[in-house]
Short mmCIF file of the C-alpha atoms (twelve columns), coordinates in Angstrom:
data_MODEL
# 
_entry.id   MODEL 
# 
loop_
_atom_site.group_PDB 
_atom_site.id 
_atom_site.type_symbol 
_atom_site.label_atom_id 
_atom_site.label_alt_id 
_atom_site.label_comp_id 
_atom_site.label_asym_id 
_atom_site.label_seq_id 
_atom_site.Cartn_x 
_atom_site.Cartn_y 
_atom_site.Cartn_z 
_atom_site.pdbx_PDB_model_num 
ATOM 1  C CA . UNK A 1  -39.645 -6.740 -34.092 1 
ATOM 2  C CA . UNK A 2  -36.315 -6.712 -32.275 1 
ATOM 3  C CA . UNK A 3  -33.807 -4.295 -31.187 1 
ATOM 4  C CA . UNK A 4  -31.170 -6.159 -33.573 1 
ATOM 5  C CA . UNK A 5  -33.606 -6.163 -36.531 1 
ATOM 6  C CA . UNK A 6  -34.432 -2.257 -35.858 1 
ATOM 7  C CA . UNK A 7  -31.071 -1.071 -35.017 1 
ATOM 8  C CA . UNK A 8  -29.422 -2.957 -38.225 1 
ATOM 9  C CA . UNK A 9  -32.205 -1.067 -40.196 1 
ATOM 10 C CA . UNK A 10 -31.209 2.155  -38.960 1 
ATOM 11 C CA . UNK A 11 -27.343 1.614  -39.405 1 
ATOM 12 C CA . UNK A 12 -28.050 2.548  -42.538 1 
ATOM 13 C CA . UNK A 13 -27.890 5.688  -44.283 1 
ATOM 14 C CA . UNK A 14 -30.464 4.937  -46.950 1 
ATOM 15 C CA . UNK A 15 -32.729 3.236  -45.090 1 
ATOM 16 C CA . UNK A 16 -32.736 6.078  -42.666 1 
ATOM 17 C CA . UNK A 17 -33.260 8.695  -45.342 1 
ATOM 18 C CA . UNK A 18 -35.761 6.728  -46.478 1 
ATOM 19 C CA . UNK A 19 -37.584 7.028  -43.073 1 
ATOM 20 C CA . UNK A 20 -36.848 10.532 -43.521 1 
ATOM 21 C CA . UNK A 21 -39.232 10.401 -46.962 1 
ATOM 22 C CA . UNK A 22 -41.839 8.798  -45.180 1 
ATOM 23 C CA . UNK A 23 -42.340 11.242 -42.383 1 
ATOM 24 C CA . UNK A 24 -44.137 13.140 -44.306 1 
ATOM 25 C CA . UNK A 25 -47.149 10.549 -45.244 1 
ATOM 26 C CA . UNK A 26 -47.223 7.332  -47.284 1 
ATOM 27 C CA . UNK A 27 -45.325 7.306  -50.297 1 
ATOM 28 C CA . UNK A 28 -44.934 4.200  -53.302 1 
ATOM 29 C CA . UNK A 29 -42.467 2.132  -53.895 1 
ATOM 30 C CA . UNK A 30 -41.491 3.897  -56.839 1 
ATOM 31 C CA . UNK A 31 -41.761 7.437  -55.321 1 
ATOM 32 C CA . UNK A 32 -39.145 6.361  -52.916 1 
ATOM 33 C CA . UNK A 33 -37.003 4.816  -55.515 1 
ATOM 34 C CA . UNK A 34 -37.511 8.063  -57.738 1 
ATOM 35 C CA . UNK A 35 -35.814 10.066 -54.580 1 
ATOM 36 C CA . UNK A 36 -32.548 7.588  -55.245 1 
ATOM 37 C CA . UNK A 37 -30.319 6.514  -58.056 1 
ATOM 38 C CA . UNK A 38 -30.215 3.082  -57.145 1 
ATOM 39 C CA . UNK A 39 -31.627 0.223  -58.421 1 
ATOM 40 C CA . UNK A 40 -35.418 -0.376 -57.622 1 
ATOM 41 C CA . UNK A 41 -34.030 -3.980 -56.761 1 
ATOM 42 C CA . UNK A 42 -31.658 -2.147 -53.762 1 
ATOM 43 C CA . UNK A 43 -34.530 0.101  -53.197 1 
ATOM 44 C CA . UNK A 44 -36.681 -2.749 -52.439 1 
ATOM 45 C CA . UNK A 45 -33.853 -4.788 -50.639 1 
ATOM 46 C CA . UNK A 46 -34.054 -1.687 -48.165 1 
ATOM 47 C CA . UNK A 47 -37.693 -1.281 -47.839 1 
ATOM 48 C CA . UNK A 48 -37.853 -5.003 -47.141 1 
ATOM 49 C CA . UNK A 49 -35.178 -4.684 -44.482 1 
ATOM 50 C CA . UNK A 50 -37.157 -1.862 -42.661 1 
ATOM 51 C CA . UNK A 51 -40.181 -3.659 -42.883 1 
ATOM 52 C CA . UNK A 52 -38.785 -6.776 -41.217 1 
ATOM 53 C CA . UNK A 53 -37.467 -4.548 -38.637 1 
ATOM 54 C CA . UNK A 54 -40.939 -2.966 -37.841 1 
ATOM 55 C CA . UNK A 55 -40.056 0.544  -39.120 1 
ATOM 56 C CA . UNK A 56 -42.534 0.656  -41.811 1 
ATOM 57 C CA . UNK A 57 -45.865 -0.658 -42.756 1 
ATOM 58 C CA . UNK A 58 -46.479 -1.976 -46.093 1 
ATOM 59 C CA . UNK A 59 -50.320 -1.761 -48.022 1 
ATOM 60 C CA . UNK A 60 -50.700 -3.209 -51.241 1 
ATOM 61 C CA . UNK A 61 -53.509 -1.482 -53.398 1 
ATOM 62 C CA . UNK A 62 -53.807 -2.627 -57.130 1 
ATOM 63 C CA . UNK A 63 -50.850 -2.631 -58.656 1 
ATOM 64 C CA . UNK A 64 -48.493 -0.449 -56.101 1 
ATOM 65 C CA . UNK A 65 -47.092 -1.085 -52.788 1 
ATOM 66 C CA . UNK A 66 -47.418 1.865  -50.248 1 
ATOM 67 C CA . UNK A 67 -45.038 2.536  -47.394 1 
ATOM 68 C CA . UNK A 68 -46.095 4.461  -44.193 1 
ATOM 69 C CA . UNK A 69 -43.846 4.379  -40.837 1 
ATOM 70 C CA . UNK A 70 -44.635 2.410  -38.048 1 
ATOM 71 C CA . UNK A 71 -44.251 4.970  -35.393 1 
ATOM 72 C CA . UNK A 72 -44.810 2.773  -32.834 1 
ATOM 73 C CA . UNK A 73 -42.002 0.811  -33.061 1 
ATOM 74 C CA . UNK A 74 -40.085 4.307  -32.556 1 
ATOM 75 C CA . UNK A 75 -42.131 5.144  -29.710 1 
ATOM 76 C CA . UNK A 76 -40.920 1.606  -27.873 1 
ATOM 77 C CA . UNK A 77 -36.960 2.774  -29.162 1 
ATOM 78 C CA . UNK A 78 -37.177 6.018  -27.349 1 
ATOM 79 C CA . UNK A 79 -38.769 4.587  -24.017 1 
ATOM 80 C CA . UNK A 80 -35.753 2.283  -24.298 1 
ATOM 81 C CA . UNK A 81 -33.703 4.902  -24.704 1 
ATOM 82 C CA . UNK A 82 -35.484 6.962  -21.867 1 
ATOM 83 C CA . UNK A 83 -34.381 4.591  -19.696 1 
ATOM 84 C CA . UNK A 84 -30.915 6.076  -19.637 1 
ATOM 85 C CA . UNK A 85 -31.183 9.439  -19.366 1 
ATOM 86 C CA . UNK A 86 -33.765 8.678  -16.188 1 
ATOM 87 C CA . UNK A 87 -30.681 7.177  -14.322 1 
ATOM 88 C CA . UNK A 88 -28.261 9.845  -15.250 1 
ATOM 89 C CA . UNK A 89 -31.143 12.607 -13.826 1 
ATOM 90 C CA . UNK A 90 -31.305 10.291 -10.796 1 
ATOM 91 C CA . UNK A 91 -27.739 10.685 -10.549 1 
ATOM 92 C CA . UNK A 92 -27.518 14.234 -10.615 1 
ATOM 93 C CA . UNK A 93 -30.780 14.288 -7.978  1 
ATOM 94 C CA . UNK A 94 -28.408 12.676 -5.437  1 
ATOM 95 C CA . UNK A 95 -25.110 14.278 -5.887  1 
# 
């Protein structure tokens, strides 16, 4: 996982509503695509994006695919992201 991967992921709107499915526990393949009306083929082109980026884990049992988020690839994003708002509060420390 990269920061291009995961932030081309989340550029989308779909993809992040689909994260926004998963938050709540591990959901099928065709659970997701059931919240949609797209095509399961787009569905699955956007589940495959987000699990090249990291975002989600994918577990195969019989014949369905499961999708749970990978939190801590979210976890790493926000320490990134932490970073920043540490040097503004430094800022504001010195001034």
């Amino acid at each position: 996982m990269g920061f291009p991967e995961t932030f081309k992921a989340l550029s989308d709107p779909i993809r992040r509503e689909i994260l926004l499915l998963l938050r709540s526990g591990r959901m099928s393949a065709g659970d997701i695509a059931a919240q949609f009306s797209l095509s399961g083929a787009t569905v699955s082109y956007h589940l495959s994006l987000l699990k090249k980026a990291g975002l989600v884990f994918e577990t195969r049992e019989k014949n369905y695919i499961y999708y749970d988020l990978n939190t801590s690839v979210f976890e790493e994003l926000m320490l990134w992201i932490s970073q920043f708002m540490e040097v503004k509060d430094e800022k504001e420390t010195h001034n």
